[in-house]
C-alpha positions as CSV (number, residue, x, y, z in Angstrom):
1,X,0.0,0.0,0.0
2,X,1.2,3.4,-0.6
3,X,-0.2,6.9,1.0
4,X,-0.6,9.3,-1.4
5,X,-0.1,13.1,-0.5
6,X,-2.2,16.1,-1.3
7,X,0.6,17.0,-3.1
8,X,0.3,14.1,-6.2
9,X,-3.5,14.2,-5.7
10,X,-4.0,17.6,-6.6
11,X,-0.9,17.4,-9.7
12,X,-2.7,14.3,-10.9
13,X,-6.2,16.1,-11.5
14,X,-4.7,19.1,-13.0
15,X,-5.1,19.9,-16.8
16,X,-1.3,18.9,-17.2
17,X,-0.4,16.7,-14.3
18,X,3.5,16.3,-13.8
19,X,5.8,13.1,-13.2
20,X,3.7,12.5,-9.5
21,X,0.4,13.0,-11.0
22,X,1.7,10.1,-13.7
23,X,3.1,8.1,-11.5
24,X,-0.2,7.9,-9.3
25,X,-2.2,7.3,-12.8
26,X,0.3,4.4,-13.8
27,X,-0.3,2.9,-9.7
28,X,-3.8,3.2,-10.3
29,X,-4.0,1.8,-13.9
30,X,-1.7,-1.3,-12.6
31,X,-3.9,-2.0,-9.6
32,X,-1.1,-0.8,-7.1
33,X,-2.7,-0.2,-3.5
34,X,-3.3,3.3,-3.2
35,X,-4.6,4.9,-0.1
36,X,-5.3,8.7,1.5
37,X,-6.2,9.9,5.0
38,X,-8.9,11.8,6.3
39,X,-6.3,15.3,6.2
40,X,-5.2,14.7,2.9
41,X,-9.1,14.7,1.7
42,X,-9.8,17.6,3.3
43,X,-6.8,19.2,1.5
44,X,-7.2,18.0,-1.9
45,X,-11.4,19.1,-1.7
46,X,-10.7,23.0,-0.3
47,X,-8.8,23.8,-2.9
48,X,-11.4,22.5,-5.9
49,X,-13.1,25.1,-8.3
50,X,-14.9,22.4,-10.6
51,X,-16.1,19.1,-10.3
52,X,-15.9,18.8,-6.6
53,X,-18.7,15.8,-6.8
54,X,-17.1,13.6,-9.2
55,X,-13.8,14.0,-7.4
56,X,-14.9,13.3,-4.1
57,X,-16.8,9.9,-5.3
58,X,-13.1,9.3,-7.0
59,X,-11.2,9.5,-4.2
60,X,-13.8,7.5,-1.7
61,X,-12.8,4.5,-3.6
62,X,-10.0,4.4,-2.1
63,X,-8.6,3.3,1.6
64,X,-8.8,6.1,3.9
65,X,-5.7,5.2,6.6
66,X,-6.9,7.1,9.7
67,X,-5.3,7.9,13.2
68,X,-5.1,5.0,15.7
69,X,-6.0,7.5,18.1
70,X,-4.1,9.2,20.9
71,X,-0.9,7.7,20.0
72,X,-0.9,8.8,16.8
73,X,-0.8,12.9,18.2
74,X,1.5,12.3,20.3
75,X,4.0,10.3,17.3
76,X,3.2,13.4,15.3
77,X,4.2,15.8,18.4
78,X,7.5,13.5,18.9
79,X,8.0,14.2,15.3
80,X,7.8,17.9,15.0
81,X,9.8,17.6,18.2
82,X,12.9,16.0,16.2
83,X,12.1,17.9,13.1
84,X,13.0,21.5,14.7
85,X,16.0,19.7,16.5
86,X,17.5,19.4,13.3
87,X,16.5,22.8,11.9
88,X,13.5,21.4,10.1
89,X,9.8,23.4,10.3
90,X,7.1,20.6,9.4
91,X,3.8,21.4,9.1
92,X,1.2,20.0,11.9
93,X,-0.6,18.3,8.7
94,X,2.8,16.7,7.8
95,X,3.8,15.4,10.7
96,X,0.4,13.8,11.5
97,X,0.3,12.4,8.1
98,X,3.5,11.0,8.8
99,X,2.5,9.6,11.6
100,X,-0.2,8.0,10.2
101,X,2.5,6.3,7.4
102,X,4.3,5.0,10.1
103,X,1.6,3.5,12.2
104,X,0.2,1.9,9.0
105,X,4.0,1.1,7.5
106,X,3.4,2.6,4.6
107,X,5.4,4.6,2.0
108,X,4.3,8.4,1.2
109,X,4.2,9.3,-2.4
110,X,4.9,13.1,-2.1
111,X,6.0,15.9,-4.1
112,X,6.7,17.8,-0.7
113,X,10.3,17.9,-0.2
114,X,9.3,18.3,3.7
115,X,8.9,14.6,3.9
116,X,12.4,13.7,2.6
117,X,13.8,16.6,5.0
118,X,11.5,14.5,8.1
119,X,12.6,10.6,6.3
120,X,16.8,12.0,7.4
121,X,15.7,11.4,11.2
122,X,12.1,9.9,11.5
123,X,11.8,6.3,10.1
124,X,9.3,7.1,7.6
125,X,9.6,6.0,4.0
126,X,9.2,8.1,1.1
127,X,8.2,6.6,-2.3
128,X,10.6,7.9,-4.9
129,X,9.3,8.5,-8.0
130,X,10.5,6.1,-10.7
131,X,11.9,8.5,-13.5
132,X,13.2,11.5,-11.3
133,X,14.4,11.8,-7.6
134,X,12.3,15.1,-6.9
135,X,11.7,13.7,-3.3
């Protein structure tokens, strides 16, 4: 299974998507598990101007990977925690989302070079794309 990041969701249903909206279409097309979180919905679906129906039916077809609960705040807090000890400002949204990867074992498919800065410390695993190292 691989968590996909607001980041490839919202490249992958522009008019032009780029090589993480691609590599998210060739995962699909291939039958590659493919799952989001509750945050990474929310994110992809403020920020629609058209079509906001057919995209949310889209992407509820797909696991949602939610927080185990209390432990999973407190990861992201331990996270943030080591990310500004190495001169490294996460977002709360990342680090929860990176939580939530870790709890699950899964690999984030990201275009947010945040991740790769939080993967030099934190053991999460970021899915490199297969024809550039952008992450």
């Amino acid at each position: 299974m691989i968590l996909v990041d607001s980041s490839v969701w919202i490249d992958f249903f522009s008019s032009s998507p780029g090589k993480g909206g691609s590599e998210l279409r060739r995962l699909i097309t291939t039958g590659e598990p493919v799952a989001i979180t509750g945050v990474i919905v929310a994110e992809v679906l403020q920020g629609l101007t058209k079509a906001p129906d057919r995209i949310e039916n889209f992407l509820s077809e797909f696991d949602v990977l939610e927080p185990k609960g209390f432990d999973t705040y407190r990861m992201a807090a331990s996270i943030f925690r080591k990310a500004r000890a190495n001169g490294v400002s996460p977002s709360t949204i990342d680090t929860i989302i990176a939580a939530i990867a870790l709890e699950h074992g899964t690999p984030i498919l990201t275009l947010d070079l945040d991740f790769s800065r939080l993967a030099r410390f934190v053991a999460i695993e970021v899915y490199h794309l297969k024809s550039d190292s952008v992450n």
